[in-house]
VMD Tcl script that draws the C-alpha trace (Angstrom):
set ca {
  {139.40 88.37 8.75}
  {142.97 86.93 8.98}
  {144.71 90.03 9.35}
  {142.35 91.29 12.06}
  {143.11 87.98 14.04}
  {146.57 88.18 13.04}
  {146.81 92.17 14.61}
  {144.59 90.96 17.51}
  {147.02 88.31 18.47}
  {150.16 90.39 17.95}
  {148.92 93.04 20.35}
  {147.56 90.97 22.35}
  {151.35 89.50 22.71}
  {152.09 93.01 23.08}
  {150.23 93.84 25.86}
  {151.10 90.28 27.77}
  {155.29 91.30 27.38}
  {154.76 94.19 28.31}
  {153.11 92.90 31.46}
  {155.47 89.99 31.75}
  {158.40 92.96 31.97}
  {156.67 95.55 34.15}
  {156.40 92.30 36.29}
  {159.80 91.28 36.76}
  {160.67 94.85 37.11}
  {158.49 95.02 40.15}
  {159.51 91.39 41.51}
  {163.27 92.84 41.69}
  {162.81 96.51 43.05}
  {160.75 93.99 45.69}
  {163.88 92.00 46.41}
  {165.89 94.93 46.48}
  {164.06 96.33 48.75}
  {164.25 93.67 51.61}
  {166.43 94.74 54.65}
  {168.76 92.87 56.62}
  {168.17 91.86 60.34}
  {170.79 94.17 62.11}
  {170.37 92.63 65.26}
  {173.17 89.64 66.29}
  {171.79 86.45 68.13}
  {172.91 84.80 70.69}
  {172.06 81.50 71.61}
  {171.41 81.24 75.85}
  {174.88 79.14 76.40}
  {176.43 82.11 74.83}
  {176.04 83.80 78.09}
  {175.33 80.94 80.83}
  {178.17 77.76 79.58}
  {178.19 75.34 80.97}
  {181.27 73.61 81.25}
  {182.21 72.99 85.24}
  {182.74 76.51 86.07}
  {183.85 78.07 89.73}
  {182.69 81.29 89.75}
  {182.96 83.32 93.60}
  {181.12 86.19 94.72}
  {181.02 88.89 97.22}
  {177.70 88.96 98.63}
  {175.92 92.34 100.74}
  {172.44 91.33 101.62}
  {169.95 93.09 104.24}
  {167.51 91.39 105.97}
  {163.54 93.08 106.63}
  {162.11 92.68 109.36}
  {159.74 93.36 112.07}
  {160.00 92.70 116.00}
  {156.44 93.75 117.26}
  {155.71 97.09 115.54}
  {159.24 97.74 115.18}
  {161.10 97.63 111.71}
  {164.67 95.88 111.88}
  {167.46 96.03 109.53}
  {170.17 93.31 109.47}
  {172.88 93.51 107.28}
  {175.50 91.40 106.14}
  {178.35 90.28 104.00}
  {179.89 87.06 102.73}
  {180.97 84.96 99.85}
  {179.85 82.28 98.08}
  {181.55 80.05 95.39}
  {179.24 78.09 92.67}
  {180.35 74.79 91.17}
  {179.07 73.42 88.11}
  {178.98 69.60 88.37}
  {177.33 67.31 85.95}
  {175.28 64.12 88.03}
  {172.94 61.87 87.59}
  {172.61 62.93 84.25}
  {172.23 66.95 84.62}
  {173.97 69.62 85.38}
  {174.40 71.55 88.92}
  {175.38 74.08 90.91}
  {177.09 73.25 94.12}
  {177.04 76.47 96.66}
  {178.69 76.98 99.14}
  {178.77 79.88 101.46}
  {180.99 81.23 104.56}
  {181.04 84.03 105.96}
  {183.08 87.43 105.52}
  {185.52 86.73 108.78}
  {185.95 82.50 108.60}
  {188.11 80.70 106.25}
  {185.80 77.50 106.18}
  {183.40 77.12 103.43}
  {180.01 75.26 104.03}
  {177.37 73.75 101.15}
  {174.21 75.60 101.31}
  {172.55 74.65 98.61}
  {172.08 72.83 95.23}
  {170.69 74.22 92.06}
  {169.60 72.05 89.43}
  {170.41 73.00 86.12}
  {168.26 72.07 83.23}
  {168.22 72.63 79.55}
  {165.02 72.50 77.26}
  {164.98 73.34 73.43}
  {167.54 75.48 73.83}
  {166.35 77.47 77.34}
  {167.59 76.98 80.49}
  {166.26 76.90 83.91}
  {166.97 76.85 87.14}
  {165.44 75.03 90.17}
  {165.54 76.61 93.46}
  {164.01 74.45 96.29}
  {161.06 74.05 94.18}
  {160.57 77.12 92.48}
  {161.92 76.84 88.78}
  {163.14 80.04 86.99}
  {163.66 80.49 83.17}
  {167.29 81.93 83.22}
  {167.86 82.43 79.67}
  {165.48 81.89 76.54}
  {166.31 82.37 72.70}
  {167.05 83.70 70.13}
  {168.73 86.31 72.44}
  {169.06 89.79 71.77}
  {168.90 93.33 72.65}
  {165.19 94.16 73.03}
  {164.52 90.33 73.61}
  {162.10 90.07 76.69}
  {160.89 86.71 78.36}
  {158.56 85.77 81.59}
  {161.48 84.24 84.40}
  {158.55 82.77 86.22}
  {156.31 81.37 84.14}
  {157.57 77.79 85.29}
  {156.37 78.65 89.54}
  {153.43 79.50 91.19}
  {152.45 83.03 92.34}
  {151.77 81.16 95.52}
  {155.25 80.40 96.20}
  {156.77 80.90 99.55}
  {159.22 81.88 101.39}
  {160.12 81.84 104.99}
  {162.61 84.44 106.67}
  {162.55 84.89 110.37}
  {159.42 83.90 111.03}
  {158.30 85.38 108.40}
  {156.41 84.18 105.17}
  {155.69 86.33 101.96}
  {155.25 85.07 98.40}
  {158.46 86.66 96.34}
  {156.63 85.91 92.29}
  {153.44 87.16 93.56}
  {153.05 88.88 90.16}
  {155.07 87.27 86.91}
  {158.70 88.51 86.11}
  {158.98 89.86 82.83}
  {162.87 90.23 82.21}
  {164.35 92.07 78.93}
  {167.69 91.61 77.96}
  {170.22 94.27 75.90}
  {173.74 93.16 74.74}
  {176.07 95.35 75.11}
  {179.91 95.48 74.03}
  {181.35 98.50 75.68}
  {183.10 96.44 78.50}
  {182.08 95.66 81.67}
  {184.46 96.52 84.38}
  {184.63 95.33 88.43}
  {186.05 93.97 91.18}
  {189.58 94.44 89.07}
  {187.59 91.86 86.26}
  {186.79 93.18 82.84}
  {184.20 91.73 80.01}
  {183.83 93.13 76.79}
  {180.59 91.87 75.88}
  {178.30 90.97 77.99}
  {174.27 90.78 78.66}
  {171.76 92.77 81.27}
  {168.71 90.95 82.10}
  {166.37 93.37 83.61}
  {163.26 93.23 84.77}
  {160.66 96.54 85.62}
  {160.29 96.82 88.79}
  {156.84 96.20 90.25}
  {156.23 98.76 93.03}
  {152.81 98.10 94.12}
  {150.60 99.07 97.24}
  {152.32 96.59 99.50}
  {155.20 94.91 98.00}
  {158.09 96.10 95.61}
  {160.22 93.49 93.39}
  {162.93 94.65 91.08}
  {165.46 92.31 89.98}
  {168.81 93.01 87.24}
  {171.53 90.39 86.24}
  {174.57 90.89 84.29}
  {176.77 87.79 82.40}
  {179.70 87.63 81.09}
  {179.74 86.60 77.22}
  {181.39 83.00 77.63}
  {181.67 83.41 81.60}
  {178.17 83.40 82.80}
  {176.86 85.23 85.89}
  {179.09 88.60 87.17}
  {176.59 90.35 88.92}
  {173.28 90.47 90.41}
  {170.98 92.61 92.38}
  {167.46 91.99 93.89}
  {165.07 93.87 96.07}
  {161.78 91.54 97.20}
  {159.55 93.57 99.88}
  {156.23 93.49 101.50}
  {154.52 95.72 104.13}
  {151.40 96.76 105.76}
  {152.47 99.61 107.04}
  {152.52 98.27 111.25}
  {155.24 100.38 112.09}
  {152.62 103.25 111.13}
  {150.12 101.88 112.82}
  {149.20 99.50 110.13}
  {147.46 102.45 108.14}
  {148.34 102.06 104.33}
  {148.32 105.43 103.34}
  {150.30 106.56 106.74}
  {153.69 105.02 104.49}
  {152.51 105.87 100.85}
  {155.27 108.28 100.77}
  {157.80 106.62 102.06}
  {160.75 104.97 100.20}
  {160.86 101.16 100.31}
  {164.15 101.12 102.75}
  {162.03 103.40 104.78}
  {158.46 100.92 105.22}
  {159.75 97.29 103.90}
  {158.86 94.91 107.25}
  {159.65 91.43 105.31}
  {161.68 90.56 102.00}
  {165.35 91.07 101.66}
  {167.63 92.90 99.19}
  {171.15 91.48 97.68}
  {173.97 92.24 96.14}
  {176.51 89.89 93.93}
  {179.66 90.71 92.50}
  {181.75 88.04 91.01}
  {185.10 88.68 92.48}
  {187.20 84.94 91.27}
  {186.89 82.74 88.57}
  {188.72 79.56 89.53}
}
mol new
graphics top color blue
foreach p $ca { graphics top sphere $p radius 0.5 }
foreach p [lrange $ca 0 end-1] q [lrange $ca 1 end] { graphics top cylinder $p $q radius 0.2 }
display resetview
């Protein structure tokens, strides 16, 4: 009876070594197996400092309008030149804007500046904008609007339309093959992009480009709304046409940064 318990107990340490092995065998072909992250992080100061920058820009904006049934265009340049401040205990930008044939410059508006875990946003006469969120990388996407109402409006010329109608999703991509313009060159810098939404009656598409360490170098946006009254107010009389062709309200604008001071 002894040797059957002894045999029974041998093999039965055997059997549990055996498994013991074929475990830790399995445990490190696991660990081996584990791939590293290839993406880099950034975190959002990376790519929006702040540190009491002067940045100017060369600005190309056209107006959308409509004078009775009649579509307008109004185009025009100019500069502006942001200053980061820090007061009363957060950060700002100062702008100020002239235009393309006077030497004076005039404040036109303030943009508070705030930073919260790690994101920072941006406060525009009441509407407040998520300008960068983290971790960032390429592939990285975020909703710039989730902090204003769709209601939101704006007034140009008389006339009122509601720019975040529908939330801006923005996705960013790093890139390091040097960005170039305006005789200014970055080697790595970030495009924040976000799909545009061409619906029935209004079109938004909006892309931004900073500078790795420099912040802001270019920016482009195209908000416009129509109902077709130049076509007799008809929807599918303009379903064809291109949005310079039918946009009555909204605006579209160019930045460039052209100084860094």
């Amino acid at each position: 009876m002894s040797l059957v318990v002894e045999l029974f107990g041998e093999m039965h340490f055997r059997f549990h070594g055996i498994g013991f092995c074929i475990g830790a065998l399995l445990l490190c072909m696991g660990c081996g197996s584990v791939e590293e992250d290839p993406r880099t992080y950034y975190d959002a100061f990376s790519f929006y400092p702040l540190d009491s920058q002067v940045l100017v820009y060369q600005v190309d904006s056209t107006l959308f309008d409509l004078q009775g049934n009649q579509r307008v265009q109004r185009m025009s340049s100019s500069f502006l030149r942001y200053t980061q401040i820090f007061e009363s205990g957060q950060w700002w930008w100062l702008i100020h804007r002239k235009a393309a044939d006077t030497s004076d410059w005039v404040l036109s508006e303030r943009i508070g500046i705030t930073e919260e875990q790690g994101d920072i946003w941006e406060t525009h006469s009441g509407a407040i904008l998520k300008k960068m969120d983290q971790p960032l990388f390429s592939g990285y996407s975020w909703e710039e609007t989730i902090g204003v109402s769709s209601d939101y409006t704006v007034t140009l010329e008389g006339e009122s339309f509601q720019p975040f109608s529908a939330p801006w999703i923005v996705e960013a991509a790093i890139r390091e093959d040097g960005y170039e313009r305006k005789g200014l060159r970055f080697d790595t810098y970030l495009v924040k992009r976000m799909e545009p939404l061409d619906l029935l009656i209004e079109y938004r598409a909006m892309e931004e480009i900073y500078a790795l360490g420099v912040g802001l170098v270019s920016r482009a946006l195209y908000i416009a709304d129509t109902q077709c009254e130049h076509k007799g107010g008809l929807l599918e009389n303009c379903v064809d046409e291109s949005w310079d062709e039918k946009a009555n309200r909204g605006y579209q604008i160019s930045m460039e940064l052209i100084e860094i001071q």
